[in-house]
C-alpha positions in Angstrom: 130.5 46.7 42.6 130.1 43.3 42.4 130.8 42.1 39.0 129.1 39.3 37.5 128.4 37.2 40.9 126.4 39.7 42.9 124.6 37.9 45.4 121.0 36.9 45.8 118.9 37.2 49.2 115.6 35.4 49.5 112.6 37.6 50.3 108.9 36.3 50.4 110.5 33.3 48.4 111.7 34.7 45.5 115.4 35.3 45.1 116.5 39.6 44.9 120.1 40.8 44.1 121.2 43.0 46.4 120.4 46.2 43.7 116.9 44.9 43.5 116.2 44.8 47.0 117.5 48.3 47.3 114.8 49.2 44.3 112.1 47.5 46.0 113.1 49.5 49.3 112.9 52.8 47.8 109.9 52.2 46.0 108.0 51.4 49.6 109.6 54.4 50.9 107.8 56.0 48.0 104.5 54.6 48.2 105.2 55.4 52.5 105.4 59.2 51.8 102.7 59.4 49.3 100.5 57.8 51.6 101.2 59.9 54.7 100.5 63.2 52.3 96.9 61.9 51.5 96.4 61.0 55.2 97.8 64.4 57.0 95.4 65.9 53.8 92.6 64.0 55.4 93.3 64.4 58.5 93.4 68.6 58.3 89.7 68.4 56.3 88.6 66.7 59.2 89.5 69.1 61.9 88.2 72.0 59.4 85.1 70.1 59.2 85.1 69.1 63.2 85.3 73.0 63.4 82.7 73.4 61.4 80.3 71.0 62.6 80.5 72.6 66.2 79.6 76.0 65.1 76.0 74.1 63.3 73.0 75.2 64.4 70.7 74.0 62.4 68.6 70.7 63.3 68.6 68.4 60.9 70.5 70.3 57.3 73.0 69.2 55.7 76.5 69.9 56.2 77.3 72.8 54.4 80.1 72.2 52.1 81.4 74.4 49.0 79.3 77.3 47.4 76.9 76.1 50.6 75.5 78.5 53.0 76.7 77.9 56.7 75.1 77.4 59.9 75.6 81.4 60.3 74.3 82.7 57.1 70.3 80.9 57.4 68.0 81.0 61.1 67.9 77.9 63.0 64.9 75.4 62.2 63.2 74.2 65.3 59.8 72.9 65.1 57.4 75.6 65.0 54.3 73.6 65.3 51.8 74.4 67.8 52.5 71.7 70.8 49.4 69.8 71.5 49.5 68.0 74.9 48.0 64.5 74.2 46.7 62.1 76.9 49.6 60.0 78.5 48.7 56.4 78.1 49.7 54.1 80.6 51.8 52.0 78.8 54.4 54.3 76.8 57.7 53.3 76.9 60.5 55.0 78.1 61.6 55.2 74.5 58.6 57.2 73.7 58.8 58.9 76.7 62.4 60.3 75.5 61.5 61.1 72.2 58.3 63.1 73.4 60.0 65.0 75.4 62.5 65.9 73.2 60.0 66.9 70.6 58.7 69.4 73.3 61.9 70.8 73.9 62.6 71.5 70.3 58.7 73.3 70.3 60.0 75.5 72.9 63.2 76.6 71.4 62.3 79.0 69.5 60.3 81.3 72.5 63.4 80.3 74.7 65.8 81.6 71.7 64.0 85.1 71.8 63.6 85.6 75.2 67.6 84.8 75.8 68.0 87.2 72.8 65.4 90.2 74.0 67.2 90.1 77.3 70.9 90.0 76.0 70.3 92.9 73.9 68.7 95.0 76.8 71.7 94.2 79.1 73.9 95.0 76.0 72.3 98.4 75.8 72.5 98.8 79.7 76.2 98.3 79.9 76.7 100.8 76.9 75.0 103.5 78.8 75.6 102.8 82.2 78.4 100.5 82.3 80.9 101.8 84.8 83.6 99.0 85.2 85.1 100.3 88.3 82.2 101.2 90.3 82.6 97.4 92.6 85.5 99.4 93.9 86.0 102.3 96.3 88.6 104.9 94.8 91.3 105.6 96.8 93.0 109.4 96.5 95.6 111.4 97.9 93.0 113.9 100.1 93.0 116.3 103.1 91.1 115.9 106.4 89.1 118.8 105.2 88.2 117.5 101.9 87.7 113.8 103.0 85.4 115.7 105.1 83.4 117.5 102.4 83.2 114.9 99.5 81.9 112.0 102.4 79.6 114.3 103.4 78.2 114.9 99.5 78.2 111.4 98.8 76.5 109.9 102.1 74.3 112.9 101.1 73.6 111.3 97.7 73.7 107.9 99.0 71.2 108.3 101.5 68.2 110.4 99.6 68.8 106.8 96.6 68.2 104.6 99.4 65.2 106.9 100.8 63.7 107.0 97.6 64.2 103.3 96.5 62.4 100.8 99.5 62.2 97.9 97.2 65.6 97.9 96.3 66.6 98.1 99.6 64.5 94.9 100.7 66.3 93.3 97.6 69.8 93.9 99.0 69.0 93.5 102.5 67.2 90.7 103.4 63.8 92.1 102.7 64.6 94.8 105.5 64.6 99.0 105.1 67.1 101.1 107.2 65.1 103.2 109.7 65.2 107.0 108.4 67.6 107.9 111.9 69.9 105.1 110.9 72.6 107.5 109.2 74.8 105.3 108.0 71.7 103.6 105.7 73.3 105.2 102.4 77.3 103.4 103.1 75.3 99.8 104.5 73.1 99.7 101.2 76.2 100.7 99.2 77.7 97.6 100.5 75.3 95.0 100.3 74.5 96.1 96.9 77.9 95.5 96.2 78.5 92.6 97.0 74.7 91.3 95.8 75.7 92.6 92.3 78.9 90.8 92.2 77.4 87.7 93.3 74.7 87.5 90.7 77.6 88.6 88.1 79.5 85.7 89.4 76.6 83.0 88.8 75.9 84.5 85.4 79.4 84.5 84.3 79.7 81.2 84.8 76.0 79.6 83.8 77.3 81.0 80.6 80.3 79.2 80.7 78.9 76.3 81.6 75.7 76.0 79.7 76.4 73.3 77.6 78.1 71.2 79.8 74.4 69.6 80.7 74.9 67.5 77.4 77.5 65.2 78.9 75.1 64.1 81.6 72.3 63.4 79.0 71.3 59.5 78.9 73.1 57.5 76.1 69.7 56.0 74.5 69.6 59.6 73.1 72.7 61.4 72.2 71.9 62.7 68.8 68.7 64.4 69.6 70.5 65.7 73.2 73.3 67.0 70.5 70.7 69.1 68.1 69.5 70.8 71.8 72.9 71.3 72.6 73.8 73.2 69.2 70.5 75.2 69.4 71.1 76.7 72.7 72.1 80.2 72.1 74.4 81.7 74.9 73.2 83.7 77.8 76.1 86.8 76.8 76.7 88.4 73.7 80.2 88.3 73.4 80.2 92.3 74.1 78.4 91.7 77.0 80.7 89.2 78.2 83.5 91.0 77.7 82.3 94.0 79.5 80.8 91.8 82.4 84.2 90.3 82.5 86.1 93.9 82.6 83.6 94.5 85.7 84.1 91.1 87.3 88.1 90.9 86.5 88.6 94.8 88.3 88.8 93.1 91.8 91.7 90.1 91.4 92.0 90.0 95.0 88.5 89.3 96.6 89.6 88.9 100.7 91.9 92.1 99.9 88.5 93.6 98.5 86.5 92.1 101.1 89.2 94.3 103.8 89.1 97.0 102.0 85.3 97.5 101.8 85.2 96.0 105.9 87.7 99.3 106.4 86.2 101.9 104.5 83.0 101.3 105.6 84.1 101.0 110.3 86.4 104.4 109.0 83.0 106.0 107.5 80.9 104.7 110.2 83.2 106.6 113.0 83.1 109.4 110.8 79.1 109.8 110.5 79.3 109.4 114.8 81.5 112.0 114.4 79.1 114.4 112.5 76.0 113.3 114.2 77.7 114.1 117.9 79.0 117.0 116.8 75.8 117.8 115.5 74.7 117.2 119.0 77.2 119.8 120.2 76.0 122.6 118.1 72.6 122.2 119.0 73.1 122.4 123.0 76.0 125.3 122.6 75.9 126.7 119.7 73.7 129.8 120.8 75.2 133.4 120.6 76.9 134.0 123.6 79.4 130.9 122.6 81.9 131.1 119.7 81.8 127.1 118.4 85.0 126.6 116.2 85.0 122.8 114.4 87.6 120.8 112.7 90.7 123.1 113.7 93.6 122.3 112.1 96.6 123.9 115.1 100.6 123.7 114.1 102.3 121.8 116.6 105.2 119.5 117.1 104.3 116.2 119.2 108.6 115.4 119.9 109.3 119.1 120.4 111.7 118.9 116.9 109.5 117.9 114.0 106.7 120.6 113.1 103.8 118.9 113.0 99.8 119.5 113.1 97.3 118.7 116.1 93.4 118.5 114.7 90.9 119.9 117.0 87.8 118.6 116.7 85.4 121.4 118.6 86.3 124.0 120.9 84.0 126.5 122.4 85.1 130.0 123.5 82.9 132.0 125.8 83.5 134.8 129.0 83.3 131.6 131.1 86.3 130.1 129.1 87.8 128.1 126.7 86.5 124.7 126.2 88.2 121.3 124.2 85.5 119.2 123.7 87.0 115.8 123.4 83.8 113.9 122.0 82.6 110.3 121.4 79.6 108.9 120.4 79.9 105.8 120.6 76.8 103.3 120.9 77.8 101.3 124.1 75.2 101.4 126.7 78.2 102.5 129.2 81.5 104.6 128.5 84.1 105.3 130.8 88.2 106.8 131.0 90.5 104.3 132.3 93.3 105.9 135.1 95.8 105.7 132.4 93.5 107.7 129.8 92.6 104.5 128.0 88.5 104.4 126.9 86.4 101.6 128.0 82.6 100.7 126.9 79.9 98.5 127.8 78.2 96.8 124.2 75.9 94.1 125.2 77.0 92.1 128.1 80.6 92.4 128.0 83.3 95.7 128.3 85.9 96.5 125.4 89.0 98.8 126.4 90.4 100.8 123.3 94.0 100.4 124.2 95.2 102.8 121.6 92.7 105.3 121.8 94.0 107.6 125.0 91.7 110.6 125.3 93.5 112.6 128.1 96.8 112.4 126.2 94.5 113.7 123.1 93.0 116.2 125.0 96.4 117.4 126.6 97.8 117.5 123.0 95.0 119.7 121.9 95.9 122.1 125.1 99.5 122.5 123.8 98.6 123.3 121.0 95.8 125.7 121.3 98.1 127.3 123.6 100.9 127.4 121.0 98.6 129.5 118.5 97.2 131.8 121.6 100.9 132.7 122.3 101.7 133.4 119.3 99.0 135.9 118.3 99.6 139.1 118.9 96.3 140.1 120.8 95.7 137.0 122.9 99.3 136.9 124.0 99.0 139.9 126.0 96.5 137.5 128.0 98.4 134.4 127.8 98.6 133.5 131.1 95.1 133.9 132.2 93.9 132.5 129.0 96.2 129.3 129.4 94.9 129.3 133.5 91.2 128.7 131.3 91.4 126.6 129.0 89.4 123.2 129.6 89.8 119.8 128.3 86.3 118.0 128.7 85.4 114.3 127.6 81.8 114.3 126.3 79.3 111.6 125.2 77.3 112.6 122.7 75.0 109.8 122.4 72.0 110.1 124.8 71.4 106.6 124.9 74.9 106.2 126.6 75.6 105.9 130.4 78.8 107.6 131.9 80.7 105.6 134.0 82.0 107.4 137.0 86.1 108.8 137.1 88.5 106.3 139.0 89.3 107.3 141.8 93.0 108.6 141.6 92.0 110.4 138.7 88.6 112.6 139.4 88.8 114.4 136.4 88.9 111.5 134.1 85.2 111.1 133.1 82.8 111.6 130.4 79.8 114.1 130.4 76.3 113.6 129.0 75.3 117.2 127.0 73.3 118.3 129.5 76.4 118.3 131.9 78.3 120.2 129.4 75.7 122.6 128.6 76.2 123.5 132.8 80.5 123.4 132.2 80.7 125.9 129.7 78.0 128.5 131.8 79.4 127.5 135.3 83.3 127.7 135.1 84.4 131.1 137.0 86.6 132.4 133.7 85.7 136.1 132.8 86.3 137.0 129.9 86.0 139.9 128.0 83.6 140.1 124.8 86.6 141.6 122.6 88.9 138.9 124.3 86.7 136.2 123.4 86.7 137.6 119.8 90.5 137.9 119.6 90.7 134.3 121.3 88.4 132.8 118.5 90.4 134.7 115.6 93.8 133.8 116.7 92.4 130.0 116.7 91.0 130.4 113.5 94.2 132.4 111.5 96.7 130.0 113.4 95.6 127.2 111.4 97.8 125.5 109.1 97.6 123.5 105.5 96.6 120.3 105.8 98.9 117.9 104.9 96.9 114.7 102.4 97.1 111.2 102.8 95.3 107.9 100.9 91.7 108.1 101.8 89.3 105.6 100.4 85.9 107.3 98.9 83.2 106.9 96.9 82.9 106.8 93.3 82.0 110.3 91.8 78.1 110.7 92.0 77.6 107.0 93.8 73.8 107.3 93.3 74.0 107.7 89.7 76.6 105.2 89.9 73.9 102.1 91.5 71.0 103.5 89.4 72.6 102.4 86.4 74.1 99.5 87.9 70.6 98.2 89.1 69.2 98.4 85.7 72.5 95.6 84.9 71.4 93.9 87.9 67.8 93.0 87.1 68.6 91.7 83.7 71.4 89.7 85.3 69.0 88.2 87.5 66.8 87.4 85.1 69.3 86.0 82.9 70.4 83.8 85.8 66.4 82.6 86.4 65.5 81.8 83.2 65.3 78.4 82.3 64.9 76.6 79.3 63.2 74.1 81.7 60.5 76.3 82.6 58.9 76.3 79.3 59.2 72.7 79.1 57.3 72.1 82.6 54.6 74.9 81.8 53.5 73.3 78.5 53.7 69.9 79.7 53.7 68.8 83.5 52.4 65.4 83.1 55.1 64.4 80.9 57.5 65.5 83.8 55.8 63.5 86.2 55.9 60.2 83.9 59.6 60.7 83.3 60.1 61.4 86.8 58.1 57.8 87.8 60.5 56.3 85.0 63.6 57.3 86.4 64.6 60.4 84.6 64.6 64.0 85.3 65.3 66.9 82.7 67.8 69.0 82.9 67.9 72.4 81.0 66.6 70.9 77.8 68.4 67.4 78.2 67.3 64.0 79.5 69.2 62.8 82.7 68.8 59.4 85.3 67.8 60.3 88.5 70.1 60.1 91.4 69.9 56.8 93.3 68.5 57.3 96.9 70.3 55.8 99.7 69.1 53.0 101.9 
């Protein structure tokens, strides 16, 4: 290319032709890439040996390498020694201070290994048996008015003889408190408070075992290594089945305030409900003798807009020769109730009055007239007697708790007013209807054959057999708990509390099996 003059360049004085230099390049080049083989080489045995050396458990033995057995394959060696506690002497160092304590931490391991262990294997076998992932939740299903009915009834049932039989777990959940045996909503309270004790505790254990090794980076610098063989020996608080299935648990409710309302719901919803029962309970036992026909949870077609057919649930009616009677009933725990002019119900519940704006009984009651009515006139038998039946029927507002003052009617409305059961015992025997036996029969029948399908909605409910349910979730609980208590810590201060104490006057505090400076106290 260039003949015989090809020119020279001076490099590192010494004179290169132009070929020679391009040589020299590639041969760097060479050397370059042969070099940055051996280091990427090194560099992947390092992070295989990183790997490795995080997953060592053994104090002390050497690294395994090949045809070695890893940290896995042997037990850990701790010092097994019998830990003597010897007189402190006044003038040991903090170095000596730091390095006994450490040696007492590593005497300890091996009874704080086992009880971790004994504990995680109990859990284990508790969440095999009685592991129910769902059971933080309330299931929500497509059900009628009358089955809503029936399975809350079953469950509270359930609920309520668990709590009954089980004080102390009671005082556990609820501030060291019972539920008085009249208190019948005792089974859905505990239900919740369990609830959300449980998922508390499984929150704190969750993460202590996430977190239990972050201690080490707090540990003082004048003793990392020793800090590091404690941090290596530490065995988790979860198996990693346990923590999966405490996760699965945990993980089932993404949306903790939408749990939180749910749960606030179901439980004002089941507490109405339970009033419900108890004051209708109270109904049955002041007129529920022979002479009156007591017909509950009626289900009557009717068509509130006159076009769409519809349904109108009656909640108790009584039918006797004096009449027939809608019971409109409330029992409601305000120490006053009263009826608004305009139908609206007002109460009394401490010091100040609440006004249910959307709950209007008289409209209710007239409803229930229409449509009692409705199913009369269409019977066969009572129709003959339609309009004398219709001229007595009665719409009364009754207060079932006896605790519960009535409020007297306004004034342009007389009739609006609720009775105590002593009144309505006297309504249904003092009203001037006669009757016929056969007619009231025949009225009770038609009431009873007019009723229709109930349509379902989305009710929230209990778990299938809830006591079962928190029996087996109370045997997770307690290990929890004790999983969340114990401390490697405790051992450490139990064998040796004057060693605590001198560390303590030096500055330092332990913490979970490391060595940490105290927190400087503002002036």
């Amino acid at each position: 290319m260039f003949g015989k003059h090809e020119p020279t360049v001076n490099f590192g004085g010494q004179e290169y032709t132009i070929t020679e230099l391009a040589e020299k390049y590639f041969e760097v080049v060479k050397d370059y890439n042969q070099l940055h083989d051996q280091y990427e080489e090194l560099k992947r045995q390092n992070e295989k040996l990183s790997k490795q050396l995080d997953q060592q458990v053994v104090a002390n033995q050497p690294f395994a390498g090949a045809g070695e057995k890893t940290a896995a394959d042997v037990t850990p060696v701790v010092d097994t020694t019998i830990y003597t506690r010897p007189e402190l002497s006044g003038v040991m160092s903090t170095k000596e201070l730091i390095g006994r304590y450490y040696m007492l931490v590593m005497n300890s391991m091996n009874e704080y290994r086992a009880e971790i262990e004994q504990l995680q294997q109990r859990l284990d076998d508790s969440l095999s048996h009685d592991g129910h992932t769902g059971f933080l939740q309330i299931v929500k299903a497509n059900k009628t008015a009358g089955e809503y009915r029936q399975q809350i009834n079953k469950s509270n049932e359930q609920l309520v003889n668990y709590v009954d039989s089980h004080p102390q777990q009671v005082r556990l959940v609820n501030n060291g408190k019972t539920w008085q045996r009249d208190d019948e909503q005792r089974g859905i309270k505990y239900w919740q408070r369990f609830v959300a004790y449980y998922r508390q505790q499984l929150e704190d254990l969750l993460k202590k075992d996430q977190q239990m090794r972050n201690n080490f980076k707090f540990a003082i610098k004048e003793d990392k290594e020793q800090a590091m063989q404690v941090r290596n020996l530490k065995p988790s608080f979860l198996s990693n089945s346990g923590r999966l299935r405490l996760g699965e648990i945990d993980g089932g409710i993404k949306d903790r305030d939408q749990w939180q309302k749910e749960m606030d719901d179901f439980q004002r919803r089941l507490t109405g409900f339970l009033r419900g029962m108890v004051g209708e309970q109270r109904i049955r036992n002041v007129v529920g003798e022979r002479h009156n026909q007591l017909l509950t949870s009626l289900n009557l077609p009717y068509s509130y807009d006159g076009k769409h057919a519809n349904s109108n649930q009656v909640d108790c009616i009584v039918v006797n020769r004096h009449g027939i009677f809608i019971l409109e009933v409330k029992n409601f725990s305000a120490s006053e109730l009263g009826i608004n002019a305009d139908g609206t119900i007002y109460g009394k519940w401490g010091e100040s009055f609440k006004r249910y704006e959307k709950m209007n009984i008289v409209t209710q009651g007239e409803n229930h007239r229409a449509a009692v009515k409705l199913a009369l006139e269409k019977d066969a038998l009572t129709a003959k007697h339609l309009r004398y039946l219709t001229k007595n029927i009665h719409v009364l507002y009754v207060s079932a708790n006896p605790s519960t003052k009535q409020r007297p009617a306004p004034k342009q409305q007389p009739g609006y007013y609720f009775m105590g059961l002593d009144e309505l015992v006297q309504a249904v025997s003092a009203a001037e209807g006669n009757l016929r036996p056969e007619v009231v029969e025949q009225v009770a029948e038609a009431l009873t054959h007019a009723q229709q399908c109930e349509k379902a909605y989305p009710q929230y409910l209990f778990p299938e057999r809830p006591d079962m349910v928190l029996a087996g979730a109370w045997n997770q609980l307690q290990l929890i708990e004790q999983l969340n208590q114990t401390k490697l810590d405790d051992l450490v201060n139990k064998k040796d509390p004057e060693l605590i104490r001198a560390l303590q006057q030096a500055g330092l505090k332990n913490c979970d099996g490391y060595l940490t400076h105290q927190p400087r106290k503002h002036q």
